[in-house]
N, CA, C and O atoms as a Tinker XYZ file with bonds, in Angstrom:
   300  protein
     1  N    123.854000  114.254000  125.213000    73     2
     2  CA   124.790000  114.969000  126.052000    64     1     3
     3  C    125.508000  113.978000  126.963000    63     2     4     5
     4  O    125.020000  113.165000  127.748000    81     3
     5  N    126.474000  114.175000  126.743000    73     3     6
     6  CA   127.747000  113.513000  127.831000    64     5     7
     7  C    128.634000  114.478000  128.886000    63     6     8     9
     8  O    129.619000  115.061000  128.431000    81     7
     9  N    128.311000  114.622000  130.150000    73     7    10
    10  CA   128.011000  115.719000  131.429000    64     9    11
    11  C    129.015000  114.828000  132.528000    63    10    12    13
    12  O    129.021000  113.675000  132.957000    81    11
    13  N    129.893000  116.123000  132.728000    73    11    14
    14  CA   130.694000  115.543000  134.259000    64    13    15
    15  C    130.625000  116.729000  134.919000    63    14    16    17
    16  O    130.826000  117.873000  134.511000    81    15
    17  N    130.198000  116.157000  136.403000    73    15    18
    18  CA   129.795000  117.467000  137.328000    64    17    19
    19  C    131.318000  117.575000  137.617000    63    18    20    21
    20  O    132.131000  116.764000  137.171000    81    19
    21  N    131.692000  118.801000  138.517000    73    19    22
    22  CA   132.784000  118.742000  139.557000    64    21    23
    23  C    132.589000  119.724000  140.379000    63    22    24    25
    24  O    131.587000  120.438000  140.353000    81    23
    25  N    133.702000  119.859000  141.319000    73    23    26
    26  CA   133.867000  120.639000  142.519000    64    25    27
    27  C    134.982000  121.699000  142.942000    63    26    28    29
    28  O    135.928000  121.526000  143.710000    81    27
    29  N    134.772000  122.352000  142.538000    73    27    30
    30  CA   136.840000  123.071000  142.183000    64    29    31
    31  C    137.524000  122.335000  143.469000    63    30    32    33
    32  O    136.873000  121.870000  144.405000    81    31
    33  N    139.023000  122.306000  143.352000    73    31    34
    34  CA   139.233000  121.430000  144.311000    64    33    35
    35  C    140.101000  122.573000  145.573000    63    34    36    37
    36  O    140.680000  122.086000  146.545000    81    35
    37  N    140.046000  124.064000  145.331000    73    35    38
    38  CA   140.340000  124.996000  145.957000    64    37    39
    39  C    139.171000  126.371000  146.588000    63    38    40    41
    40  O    139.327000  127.394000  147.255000    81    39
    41  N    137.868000  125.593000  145.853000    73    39    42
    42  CA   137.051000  126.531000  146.842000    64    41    43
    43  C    135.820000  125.924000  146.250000    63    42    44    45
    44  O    135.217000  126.181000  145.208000    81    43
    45  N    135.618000  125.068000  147.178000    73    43    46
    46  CA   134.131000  124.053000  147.715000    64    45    47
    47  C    132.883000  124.616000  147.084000    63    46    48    49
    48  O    132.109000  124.086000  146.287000    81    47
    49  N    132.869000  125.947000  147.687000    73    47    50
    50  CA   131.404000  126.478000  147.087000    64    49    51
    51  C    130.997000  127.009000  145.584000    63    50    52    53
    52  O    130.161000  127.830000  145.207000    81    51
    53  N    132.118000  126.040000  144.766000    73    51    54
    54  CA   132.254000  126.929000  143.334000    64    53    55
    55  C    132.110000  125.397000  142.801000    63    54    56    57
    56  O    132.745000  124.501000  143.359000    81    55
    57  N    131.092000  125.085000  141.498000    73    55    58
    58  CA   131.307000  124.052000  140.964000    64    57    59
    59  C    130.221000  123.885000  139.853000    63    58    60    61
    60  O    129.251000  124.643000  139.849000    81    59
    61  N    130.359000  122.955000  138.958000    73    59    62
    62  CA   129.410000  122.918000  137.720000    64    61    63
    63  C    129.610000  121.969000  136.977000    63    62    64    65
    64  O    129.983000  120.964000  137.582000    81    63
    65  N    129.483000  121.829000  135.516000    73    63    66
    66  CA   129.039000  120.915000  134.533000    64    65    67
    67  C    130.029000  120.801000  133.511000    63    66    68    69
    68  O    130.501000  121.924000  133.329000    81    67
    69  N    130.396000  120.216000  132.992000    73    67    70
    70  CA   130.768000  120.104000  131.668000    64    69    71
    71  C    130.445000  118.860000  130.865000    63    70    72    73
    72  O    130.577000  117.658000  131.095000    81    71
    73  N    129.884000  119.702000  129.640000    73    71    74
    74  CA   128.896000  118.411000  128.193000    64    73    75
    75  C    129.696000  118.401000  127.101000    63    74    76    77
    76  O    130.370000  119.302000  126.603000    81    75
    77  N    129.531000  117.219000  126.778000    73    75    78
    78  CA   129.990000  117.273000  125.120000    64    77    79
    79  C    128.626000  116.958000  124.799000    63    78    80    81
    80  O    127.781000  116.407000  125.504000    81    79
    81  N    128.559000  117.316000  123.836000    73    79    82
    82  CA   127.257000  117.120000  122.347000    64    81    83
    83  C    127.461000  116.375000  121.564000    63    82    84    85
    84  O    128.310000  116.493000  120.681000    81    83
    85  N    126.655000  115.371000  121.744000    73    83    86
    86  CA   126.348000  113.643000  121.243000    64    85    87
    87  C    125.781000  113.889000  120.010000    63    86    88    89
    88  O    126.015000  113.459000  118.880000    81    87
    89  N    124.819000  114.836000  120.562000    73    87    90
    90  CA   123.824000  115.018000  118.928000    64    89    91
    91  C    124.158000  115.427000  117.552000    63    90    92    93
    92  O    125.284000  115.650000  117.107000    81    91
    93  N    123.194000  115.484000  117.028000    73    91    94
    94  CA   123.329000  115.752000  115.727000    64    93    95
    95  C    123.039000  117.464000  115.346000    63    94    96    97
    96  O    123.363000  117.879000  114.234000    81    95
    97  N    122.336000  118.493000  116.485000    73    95    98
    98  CA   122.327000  119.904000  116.587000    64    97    99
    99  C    122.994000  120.480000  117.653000    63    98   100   101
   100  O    123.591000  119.784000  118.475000    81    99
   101  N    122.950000  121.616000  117.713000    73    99   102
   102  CA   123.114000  122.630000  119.043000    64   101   103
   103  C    122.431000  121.752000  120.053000    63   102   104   105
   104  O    121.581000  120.905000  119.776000    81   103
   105  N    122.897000  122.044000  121.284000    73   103   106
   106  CA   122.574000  121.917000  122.531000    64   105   107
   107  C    122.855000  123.064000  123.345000    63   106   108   109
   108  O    123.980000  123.539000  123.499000    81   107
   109  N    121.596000  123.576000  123.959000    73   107   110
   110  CA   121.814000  124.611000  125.498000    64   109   111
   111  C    121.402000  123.790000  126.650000    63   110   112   113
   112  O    120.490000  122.975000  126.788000    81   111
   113  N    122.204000  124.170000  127.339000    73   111   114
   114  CA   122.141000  123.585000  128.688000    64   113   115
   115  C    122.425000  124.611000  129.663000    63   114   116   117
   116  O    122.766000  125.707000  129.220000    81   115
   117  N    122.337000  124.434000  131.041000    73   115   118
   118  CA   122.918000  125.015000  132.255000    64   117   119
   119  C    122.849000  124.217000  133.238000    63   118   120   121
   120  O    121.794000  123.588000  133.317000    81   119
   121  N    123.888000  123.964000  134.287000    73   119   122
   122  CA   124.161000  123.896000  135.567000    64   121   123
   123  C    123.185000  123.989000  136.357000    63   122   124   125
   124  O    122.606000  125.061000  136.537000    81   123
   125  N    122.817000  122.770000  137.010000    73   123   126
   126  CA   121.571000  123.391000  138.567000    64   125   127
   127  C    122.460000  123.016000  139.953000    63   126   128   129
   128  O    122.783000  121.858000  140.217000    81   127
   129  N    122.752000  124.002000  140.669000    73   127   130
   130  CA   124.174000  123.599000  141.628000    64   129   131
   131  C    122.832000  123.709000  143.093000    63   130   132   133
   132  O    121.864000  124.465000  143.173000    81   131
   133  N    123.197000  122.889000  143.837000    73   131   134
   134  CA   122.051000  122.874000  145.355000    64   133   135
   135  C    123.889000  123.153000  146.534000    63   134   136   137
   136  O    124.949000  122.566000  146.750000    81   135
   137  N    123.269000  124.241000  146.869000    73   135   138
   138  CA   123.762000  124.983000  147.643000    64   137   139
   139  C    123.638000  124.565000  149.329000    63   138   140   141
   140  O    124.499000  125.158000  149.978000    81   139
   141  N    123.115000  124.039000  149.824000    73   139   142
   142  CA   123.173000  123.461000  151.387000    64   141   143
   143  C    121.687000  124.511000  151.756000    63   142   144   145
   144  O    120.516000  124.519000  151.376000    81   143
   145  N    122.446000  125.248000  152.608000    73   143   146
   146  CA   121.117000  126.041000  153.560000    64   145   147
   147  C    121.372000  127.432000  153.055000    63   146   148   149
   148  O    120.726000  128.181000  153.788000    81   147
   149  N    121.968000  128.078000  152.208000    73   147   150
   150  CA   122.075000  128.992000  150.621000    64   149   151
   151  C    120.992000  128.990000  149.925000    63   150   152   153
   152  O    120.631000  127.814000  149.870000    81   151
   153  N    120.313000  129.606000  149.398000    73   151   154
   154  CA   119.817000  129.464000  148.041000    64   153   155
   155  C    120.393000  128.299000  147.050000    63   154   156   157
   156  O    121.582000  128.000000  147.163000    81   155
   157  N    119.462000  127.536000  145.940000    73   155   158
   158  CA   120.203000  126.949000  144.983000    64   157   159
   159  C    121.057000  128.021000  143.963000    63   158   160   161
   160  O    121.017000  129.234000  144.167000    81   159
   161  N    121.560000  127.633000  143.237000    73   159   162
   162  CA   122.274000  128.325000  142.197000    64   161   163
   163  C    121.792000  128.145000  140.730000    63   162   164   165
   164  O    121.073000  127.149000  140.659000    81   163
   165  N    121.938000  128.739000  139.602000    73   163   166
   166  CA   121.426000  127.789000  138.020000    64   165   167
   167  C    122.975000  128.244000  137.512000    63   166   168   169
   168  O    123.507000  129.097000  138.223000    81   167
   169  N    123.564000  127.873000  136.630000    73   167   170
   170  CA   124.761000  127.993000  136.117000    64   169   171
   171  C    124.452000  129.080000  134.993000    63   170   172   173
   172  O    123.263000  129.394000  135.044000    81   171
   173  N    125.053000  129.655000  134.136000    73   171   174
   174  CA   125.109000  130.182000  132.768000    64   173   175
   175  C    124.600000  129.220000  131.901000    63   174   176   177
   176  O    124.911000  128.046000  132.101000    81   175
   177  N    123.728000  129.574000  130.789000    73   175   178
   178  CA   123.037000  128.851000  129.614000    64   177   179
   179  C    124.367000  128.861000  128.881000    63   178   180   181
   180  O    124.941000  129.945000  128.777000    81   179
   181  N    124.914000  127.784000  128.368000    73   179   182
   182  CA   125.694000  127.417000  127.456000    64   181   183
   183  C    125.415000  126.757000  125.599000    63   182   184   185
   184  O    124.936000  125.628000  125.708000    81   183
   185  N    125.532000  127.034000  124.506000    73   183   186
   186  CA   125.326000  126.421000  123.692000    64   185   187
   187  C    126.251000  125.429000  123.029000    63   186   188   189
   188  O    127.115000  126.156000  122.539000    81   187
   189  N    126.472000  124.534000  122.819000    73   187   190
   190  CA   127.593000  123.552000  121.954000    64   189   191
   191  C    126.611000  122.975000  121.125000    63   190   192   193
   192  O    125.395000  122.795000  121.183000    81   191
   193  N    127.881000  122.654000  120.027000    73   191   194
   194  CA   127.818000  122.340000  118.670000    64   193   195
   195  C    127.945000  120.937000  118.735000    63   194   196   197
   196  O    128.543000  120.502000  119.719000    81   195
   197  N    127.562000  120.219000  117.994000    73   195   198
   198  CA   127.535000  118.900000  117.674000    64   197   199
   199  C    129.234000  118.212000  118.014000    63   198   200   201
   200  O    129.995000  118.426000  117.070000    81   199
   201  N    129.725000  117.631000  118.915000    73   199   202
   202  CA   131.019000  116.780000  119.076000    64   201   203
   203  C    131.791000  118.210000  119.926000    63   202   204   205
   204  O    132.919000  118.029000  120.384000    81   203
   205  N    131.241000  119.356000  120.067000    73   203   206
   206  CA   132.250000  120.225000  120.990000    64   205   207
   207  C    131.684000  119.938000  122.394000    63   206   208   209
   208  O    130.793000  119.133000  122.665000    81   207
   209  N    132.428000  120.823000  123.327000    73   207   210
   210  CA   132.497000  120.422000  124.762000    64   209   211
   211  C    131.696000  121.908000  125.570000    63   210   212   213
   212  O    131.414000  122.695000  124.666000    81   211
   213  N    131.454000  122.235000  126.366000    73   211   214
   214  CA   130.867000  123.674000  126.845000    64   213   215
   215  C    131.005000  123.028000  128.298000    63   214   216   217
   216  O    131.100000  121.858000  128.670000    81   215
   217  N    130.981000  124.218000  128.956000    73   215   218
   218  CA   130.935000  124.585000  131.009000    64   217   219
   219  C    130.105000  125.214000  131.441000    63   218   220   221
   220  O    130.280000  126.400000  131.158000    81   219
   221  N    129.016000  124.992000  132.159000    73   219   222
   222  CA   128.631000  125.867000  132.948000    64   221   223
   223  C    128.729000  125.896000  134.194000    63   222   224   225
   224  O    128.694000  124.746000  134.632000    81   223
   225  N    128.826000  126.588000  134.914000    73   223   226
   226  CA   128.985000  126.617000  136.507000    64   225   227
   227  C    128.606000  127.869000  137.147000    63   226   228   229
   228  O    128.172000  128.898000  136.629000    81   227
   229  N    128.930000  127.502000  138.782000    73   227   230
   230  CA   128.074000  128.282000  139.826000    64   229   231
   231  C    128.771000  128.428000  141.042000    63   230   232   233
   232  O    129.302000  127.536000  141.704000    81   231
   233  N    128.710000  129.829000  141.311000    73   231   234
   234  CA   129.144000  129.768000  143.269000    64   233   235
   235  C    128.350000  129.830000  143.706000    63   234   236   237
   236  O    127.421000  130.522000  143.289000    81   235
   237  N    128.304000  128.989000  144.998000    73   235   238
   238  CA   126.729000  129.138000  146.165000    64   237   239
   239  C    127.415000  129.704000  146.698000    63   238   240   241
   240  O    128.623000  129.501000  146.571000    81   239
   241  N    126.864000  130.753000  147.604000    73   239   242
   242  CA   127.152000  131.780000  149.057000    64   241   243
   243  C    127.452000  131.435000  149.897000    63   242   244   245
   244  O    127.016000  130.362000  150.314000    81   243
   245  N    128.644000  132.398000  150.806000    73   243   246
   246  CA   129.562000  132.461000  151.352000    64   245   247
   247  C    128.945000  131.358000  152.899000    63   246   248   249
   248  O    129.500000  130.665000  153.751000    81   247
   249  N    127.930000  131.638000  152.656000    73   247   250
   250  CA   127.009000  130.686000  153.928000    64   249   251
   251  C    126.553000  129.568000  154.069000    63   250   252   253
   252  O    126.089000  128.926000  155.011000    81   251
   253  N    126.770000  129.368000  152.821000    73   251   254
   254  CA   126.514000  127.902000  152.331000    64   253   255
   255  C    127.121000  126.759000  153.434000    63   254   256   257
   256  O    128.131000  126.900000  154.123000    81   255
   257  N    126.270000  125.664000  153.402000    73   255   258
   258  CA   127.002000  124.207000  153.705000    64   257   259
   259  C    127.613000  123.699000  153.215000    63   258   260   261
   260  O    128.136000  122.720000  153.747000    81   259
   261  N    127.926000  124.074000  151.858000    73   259   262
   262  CA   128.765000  123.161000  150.284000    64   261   263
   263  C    127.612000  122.547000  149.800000    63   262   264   265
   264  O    126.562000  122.198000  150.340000    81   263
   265  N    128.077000  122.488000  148.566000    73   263   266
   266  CA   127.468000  121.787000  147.287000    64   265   267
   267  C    127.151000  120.482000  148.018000    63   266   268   269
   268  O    127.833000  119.676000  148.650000    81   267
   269  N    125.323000  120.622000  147.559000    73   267   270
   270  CA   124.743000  118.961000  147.898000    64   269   271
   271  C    124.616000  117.990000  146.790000    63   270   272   273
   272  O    124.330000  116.794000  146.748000    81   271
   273  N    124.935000  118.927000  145.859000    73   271   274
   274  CA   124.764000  118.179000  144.440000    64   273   275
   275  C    125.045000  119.041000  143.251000    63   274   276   277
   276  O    125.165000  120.263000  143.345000    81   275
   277  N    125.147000  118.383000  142.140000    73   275   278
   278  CA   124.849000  119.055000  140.653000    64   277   279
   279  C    124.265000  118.352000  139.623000    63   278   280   281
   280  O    124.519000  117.168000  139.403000    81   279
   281  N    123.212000  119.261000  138.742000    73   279   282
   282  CA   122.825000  118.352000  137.861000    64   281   283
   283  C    123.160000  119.447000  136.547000    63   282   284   285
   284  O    123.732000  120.537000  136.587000    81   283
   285  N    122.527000  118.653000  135.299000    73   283   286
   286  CA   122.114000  119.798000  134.607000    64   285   287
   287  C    120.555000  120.124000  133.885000    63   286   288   289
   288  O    119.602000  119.359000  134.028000    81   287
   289  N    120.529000  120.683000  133.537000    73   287   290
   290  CA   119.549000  120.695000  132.703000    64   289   291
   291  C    119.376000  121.341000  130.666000    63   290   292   293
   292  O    119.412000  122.497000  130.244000    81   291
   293  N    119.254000  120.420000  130.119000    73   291   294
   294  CA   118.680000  120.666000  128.509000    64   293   295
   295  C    117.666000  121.568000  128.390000    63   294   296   297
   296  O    116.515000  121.220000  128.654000    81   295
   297  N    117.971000  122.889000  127.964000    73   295   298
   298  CA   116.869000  123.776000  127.534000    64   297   299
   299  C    116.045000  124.069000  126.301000    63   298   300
   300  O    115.166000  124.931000  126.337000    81   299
């Protein structure tokens, strides 16, 4: 998997993942978004195909501090 986080660049508390698939099968993945003093977030489980691209992403709450980070995770 080849993964670029981001940050929408019009509303802070919205942000996630996007993979391409290196491999040679399916890949599921999802988004783990850390929310400040919010709850964390998990993104949508996504599947891609071998050389396609997939998104997952997340809004943290309205109370949030902003996004402290993003990762993903391979399921």
């Amino acid at each position: 998997m080849e993964c670029n986080t981001w940050v929408h660049n019009k509303d802070s508390l919205y942000g996630g993942v996007d993979c391409t698939n290196r491999s040679a099968g399916p890949v599921t993945f999802h988004a783990d978004i850390i929310c400040g003093m919010a709850p964390d977030v998990t993104g949508n489980s996504v599947t891609v195909q071998p050389g396609q691209v997939g998104e997952s992403s997340g809004h943290c709450a309205f109370y949030s501090t902003g996004i402290g980070g993003i990762s993903w995770t391979v399921e």
